[in-house]
C-alpha positions in Angstrom: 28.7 -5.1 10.4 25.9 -7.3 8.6 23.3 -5.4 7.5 20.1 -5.6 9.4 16.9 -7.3 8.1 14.0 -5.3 8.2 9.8 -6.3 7.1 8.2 -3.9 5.1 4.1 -3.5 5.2 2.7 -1.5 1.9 -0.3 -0.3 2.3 -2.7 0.5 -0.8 -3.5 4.1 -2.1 -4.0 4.6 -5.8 -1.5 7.1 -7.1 -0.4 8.3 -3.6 1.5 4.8 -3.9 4.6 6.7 -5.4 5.1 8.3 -2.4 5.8 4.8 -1.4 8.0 4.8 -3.8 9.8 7.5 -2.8 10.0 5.8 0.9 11.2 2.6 -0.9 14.1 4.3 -2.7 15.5 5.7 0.4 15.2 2.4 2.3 17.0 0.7 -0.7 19.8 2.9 -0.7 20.5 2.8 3.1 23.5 -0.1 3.9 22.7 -0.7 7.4 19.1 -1.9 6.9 18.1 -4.9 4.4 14.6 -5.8 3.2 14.0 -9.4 4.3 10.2 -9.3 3.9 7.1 -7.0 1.9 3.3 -7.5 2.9 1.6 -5.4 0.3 -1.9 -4.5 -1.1 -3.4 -2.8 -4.0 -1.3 -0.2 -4.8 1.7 -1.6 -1.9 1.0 -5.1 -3.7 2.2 -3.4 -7.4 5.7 -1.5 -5.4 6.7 -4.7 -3.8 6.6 -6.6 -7.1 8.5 -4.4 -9.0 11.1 -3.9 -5.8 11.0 -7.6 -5.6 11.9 -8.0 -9.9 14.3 -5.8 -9.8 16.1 -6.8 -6.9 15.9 -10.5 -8.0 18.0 -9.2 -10.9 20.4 -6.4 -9.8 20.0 -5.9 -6.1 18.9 -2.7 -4.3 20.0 -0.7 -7.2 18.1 -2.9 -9.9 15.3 -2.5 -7.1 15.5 1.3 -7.3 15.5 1.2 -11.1 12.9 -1.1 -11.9 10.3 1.0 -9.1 11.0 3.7 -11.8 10.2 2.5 -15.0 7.1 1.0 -13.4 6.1 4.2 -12.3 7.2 5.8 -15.3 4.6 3.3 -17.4 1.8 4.7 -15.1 2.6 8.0 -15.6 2.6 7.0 -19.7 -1.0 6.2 -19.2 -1.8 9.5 -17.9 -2.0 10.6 -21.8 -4.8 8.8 -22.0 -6.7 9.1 -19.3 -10.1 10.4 -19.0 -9.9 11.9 -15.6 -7.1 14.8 -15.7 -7.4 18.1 -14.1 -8.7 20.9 -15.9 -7.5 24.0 -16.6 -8.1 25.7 -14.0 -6.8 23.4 -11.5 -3.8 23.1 -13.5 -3.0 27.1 -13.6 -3.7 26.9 -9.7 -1.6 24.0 -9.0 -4.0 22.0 -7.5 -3.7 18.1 -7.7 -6.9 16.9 -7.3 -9.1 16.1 -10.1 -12.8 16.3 -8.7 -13.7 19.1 -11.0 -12.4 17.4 -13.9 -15.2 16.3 -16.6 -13.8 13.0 -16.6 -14.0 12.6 -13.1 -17.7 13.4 -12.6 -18.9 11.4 -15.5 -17.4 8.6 -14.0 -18.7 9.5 -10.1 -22.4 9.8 -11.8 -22.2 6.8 -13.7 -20.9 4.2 -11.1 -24.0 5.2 -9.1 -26.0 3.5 -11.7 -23.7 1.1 -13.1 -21.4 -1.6 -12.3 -18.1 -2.3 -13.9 -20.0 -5.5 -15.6 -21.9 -3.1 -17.3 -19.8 0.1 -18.0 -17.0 -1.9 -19.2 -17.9 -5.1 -21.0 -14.5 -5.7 -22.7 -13.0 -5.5 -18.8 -10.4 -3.6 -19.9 -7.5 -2.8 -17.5 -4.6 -0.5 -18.2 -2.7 -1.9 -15.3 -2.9 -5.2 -16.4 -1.0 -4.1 -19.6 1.4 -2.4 -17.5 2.2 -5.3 -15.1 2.4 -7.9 -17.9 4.7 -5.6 -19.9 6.9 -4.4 -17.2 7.3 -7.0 -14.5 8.9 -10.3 -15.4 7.2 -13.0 -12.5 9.2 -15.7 -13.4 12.3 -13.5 -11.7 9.9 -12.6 -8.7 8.6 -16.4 -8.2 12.7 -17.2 -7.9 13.6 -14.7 -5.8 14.9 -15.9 -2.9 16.1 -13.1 -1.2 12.9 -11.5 0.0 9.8 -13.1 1.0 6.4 -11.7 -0.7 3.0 -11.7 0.3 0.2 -10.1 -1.4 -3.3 -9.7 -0.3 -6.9 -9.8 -2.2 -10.5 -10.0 -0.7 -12.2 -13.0 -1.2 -16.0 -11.9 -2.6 -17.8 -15.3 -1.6 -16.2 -15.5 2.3 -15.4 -11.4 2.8 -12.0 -12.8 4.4 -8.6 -11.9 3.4 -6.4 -14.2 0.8 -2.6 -14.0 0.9 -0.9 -15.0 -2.2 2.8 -15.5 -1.3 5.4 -15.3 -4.8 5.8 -19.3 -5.5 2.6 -19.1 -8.1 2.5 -15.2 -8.4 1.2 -14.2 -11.7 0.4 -10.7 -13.0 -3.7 -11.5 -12.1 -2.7 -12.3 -8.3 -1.8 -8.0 -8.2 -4.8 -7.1 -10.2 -6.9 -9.0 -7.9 -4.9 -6.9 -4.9 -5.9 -3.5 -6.4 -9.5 -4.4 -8.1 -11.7 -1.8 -6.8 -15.3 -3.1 -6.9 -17.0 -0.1 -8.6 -14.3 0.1 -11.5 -13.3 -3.0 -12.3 -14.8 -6.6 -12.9 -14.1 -8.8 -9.6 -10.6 -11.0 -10.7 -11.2 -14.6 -11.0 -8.8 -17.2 -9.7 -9.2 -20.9 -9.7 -12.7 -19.6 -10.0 -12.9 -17.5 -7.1 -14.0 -14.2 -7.5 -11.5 -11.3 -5.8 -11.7 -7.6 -4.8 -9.1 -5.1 -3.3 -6.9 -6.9 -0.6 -7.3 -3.2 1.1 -11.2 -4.4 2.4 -9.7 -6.9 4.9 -5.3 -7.0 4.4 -4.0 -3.6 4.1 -1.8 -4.9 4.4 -2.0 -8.0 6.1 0.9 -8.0 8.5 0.4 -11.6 9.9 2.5 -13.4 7.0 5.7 -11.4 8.7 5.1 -12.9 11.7 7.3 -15.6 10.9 8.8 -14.6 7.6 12.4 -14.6 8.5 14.1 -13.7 11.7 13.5 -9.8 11.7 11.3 -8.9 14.2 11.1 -5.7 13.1 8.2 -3.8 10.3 8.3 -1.0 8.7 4.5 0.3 7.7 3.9 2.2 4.7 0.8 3.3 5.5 -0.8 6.2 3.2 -4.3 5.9 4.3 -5.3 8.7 6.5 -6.3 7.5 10.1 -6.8 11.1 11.2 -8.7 13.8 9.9 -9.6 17.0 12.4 -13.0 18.2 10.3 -16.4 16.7 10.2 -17.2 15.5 6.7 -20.1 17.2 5.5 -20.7 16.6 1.9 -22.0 13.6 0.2 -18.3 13.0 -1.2 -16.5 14.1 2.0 -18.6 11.7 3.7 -18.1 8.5 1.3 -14.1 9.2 1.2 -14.2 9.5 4.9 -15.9 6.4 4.7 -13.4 4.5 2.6 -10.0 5.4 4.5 -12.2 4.2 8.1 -12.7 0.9 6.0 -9.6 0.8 4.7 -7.8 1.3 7.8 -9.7 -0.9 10.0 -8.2 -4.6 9.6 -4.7 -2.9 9.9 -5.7 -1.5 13.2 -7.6 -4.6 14.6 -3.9 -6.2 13.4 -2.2 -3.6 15.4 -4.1 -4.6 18.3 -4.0 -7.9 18.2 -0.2 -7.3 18.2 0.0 -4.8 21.1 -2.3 -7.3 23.3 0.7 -10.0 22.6 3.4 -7.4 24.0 1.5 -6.9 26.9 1.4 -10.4 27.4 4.6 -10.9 27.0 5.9 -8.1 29.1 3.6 -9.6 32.1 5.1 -13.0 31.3 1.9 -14.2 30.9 2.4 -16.3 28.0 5.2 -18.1 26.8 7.9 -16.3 25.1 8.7 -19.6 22.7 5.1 -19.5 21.4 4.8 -16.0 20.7 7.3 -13.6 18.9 8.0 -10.0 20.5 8.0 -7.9 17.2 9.1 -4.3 16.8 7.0 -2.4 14.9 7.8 1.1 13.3 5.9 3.3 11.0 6.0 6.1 8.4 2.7 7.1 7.7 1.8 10.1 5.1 -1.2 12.1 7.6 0.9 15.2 7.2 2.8 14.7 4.3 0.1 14.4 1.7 -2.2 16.0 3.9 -2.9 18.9 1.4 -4.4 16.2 -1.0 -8.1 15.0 -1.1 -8.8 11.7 -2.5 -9.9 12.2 -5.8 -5.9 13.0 -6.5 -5.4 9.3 -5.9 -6.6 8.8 -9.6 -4.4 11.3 -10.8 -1.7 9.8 -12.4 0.4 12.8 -14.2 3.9 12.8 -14.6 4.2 15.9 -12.6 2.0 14.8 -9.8 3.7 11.1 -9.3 7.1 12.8 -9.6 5.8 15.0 -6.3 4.6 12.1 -4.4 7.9 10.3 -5.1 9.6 13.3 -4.1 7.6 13.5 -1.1 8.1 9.9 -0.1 11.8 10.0 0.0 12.1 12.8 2.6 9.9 11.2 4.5 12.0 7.9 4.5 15.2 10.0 4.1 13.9 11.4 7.7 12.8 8.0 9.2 16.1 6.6 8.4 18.0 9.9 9.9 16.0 9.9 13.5 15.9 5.6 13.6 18.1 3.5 11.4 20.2 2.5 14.8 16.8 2.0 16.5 15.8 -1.2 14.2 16.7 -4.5 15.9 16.7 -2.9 19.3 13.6 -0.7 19.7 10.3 -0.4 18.5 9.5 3.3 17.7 5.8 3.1 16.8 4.2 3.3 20.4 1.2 1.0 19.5 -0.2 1.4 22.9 -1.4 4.9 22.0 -1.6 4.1 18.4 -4.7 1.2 19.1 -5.7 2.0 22.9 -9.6 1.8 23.1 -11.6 5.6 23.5 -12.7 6.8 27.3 -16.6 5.5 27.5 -18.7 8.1 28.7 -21.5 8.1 30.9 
C-alpha cells in the first residue's frame, strides 16, 4: 500500500523547537505516512528547511540526518552564549535560565534599548548557522515536498508566505527575527519580523498544497496555563504565547466554520476542501519548562527536548497512523468553540 501523504504545520518556539525535532524524526521514520507539505515559522520555519535539504538529497533518512547536524550547530553555539544557566540551576537540574547573569543583563537592557542600538554590527549566529549548514539551492529544487514559510510584514502587520522557489537563508531569518533582539530583516526593501506575530504557522498555503487533506500541527506554544500570572515576567510571557497563538486559533476557526458548512451542505463541496486536521501539541510535555528555557540552547537541554519530541510523535503515530486519510482526530469544535457569555 502507497504511503499516505500527510501536511505538516511547525509552529515557532526558540529552543523548544527540537522537540519538534524529535516529533519530525518519528514521523520520518514511519512507512505508512509521507510528508507531502510543511507550513513553518521561526523556529518551525528553520526544522522544515533542514527536513526539506536533507530529504531533497537522501530521502527520509537524509531528512533525519540533516535535522541533526543542524541541531547539532545550535547546540555548538551554546559555548558561546551569554545566557547559560548558572551554577546552581545546573546542580539542581533546572533548565531554565532566568537567573542566569546573562539573561538579566539582557532582560534589563532591551527595556531601554533596541536591537538598532544594542547590536550595531547586526550580528546573528543563526544566520551563520543556516548559511553554513543548509544548502537552498537543494531546497528550491525539491520537488517532493511543498514549503511555505512565514514572516510579519512591519509596514502592513499582515502575514508574508515565502514558498521555496526564491528561498534564501534571509527568508528564515526574517521567520524567526524577534523584534527586541534582532534588527527587522529587509527584503526587496521590506522590513520583516517573526512570522509567529500573525502565521504560526500559517496553515492556509496547505489548503491546496497537494491532495492530503490531512495536517499535522506541531504546535509548542502553550494555549493553556491553569495559574494566574502574577509577576511582571509571568505576565509578559503569558502575554507572548496569547499573541503567539492567536492567528493559529482564528485559522482553526475559520476552518471549523467551513466543516460545519459543509456537513449542513450549506456550501458547495467543489469550492471548499473538507480537511482533517490532527495535532501534537507539547502543554504537558514540556510543561515543567518556563520560557526563559527557550533561549537555552545546551547540548544537554536540546538533546532532552528531542528526546521528548519523539515520544510524543512515537505516541501520536501508535494511537493514529491508520486514522490519517480517514478521520480527523483534533476535535476543533472544542478546540476553538467561543466561551459561555455571562450575564
Amino acid at each position: 500500500m502507497a504511503p499516505r501523504p500527510l501536511s505538516l504545520a511547525l509552529q515557532g518556539g526558540g529552543a523548544h523547537g527540537a522537540f519538534t525535532w524529535g516529533v519530525l524524526d518519528a514521523l520520518l521514520e514511519e512507512p505508512a505516512l509521507r510528508i507531502e507539505a510543511i507550513s513553518g515559522a521561526s523556529a518551525g520555519a528553520m526544522n522544515a528547511v533542514a527536513l526539506v535539504e536533507g530529504y531533497a538529497e537522501g530521502g527520509p533518512q537524509g531528512a533525519r540526518e540533516q535535522l541533526r547536524r543542524f541541531w547539532e550547530r545550535i547546540a555548538n553555539r551554546a559555548a558561546y552564549s551569554f545566557i547559560q544557566r548558572d551554577l546552581l540551576g545546573r546542580l539542581m537540574g533546572q533548565w531554565d535560565v532566568e537567573s542566569s547573569p546573562g539573561f538579566l543583563w539582557w532582560e534589563w537592557l532591551s527595556l531601554f534599548s533596541s536591537p538598532y542600538q544594542s547590536n550595531p554590527l547586526d550580528l546573528n549566529p543563526l544566520r551563520d548557522v543556516l548559511e553554513d549548514e543548509i544548502r537552498f539551492e537543494l531546497v528550491r529544487k525539491c520537488t517532493s515536498i511543498r514549503l511555505f514559510i512565514s514572516a510579519t510584514n512591519v509596514q502592513t502587520g499582515r502575514v508574508t508566505v515565502f514558498d521555496q522557489s526564491k528561498l534564501e537563508a534571509k527568508h528564515v531569518l526574517a521567520s524567526a527575527c524577534l523584534p527586541r533582539v534582532f534588527r527587522a530583516v529587509e527584503i526587496g526593501g521590506v522590513p520583516y519580523w517573526d512570522g509567529g506575530y500573525v502565521g504560526n504557522p500559517a496553515l492556509f498555503p496547505l489548503f491546496h498544497a497537494g491532495e492530503s487533506q490531512d495536517i499535522l500541527l506541531i504546535q509548542i506554544t502553550r494555549m493553556i496555563r491553569k495559574e494566574t500570572p502574577k509577576t511582571a515576567r509571568a505576565i509578559e510571557n503569558r502575554l507572548n504565547e496569547i499573541t503567539f497563538n492567536a492567528s493559529l486559533m482564528g485559522e482553526l476557526r475559520a476552518i471549523e466554520f467551513v466543516q460545519r458548512l459543509l456537513d449542513q451542505q450549506a456550501v458547495s463541496p467543489e469550492r471548499y476542501r473538507r480537511l482533517r486536521m490532527h495535532r501534537i501539541d507539547a502543554d504537558q510535555a514540556l510543561g515543567d519548562l518556563n520560557a526563559s528555557s527557550k533561549l537555552n540552547i545546551e547540548r544537554d537541554f536540546i538533546e532532552e527536548l528531542f528526546g521528548r519530541g519523539r515520544k510524543a510523535g512515537e505516541m501520536w503515530l501508535h494511537d493514529n497512523r491508520e486514522k490519517v486519510g480517514r478521520v480527523a482526530t483534533l476535535d476543533l469544535a472544542s478546540l476553538v468553540s467561543p466561551p459561555t457569555v455571562e450575564a
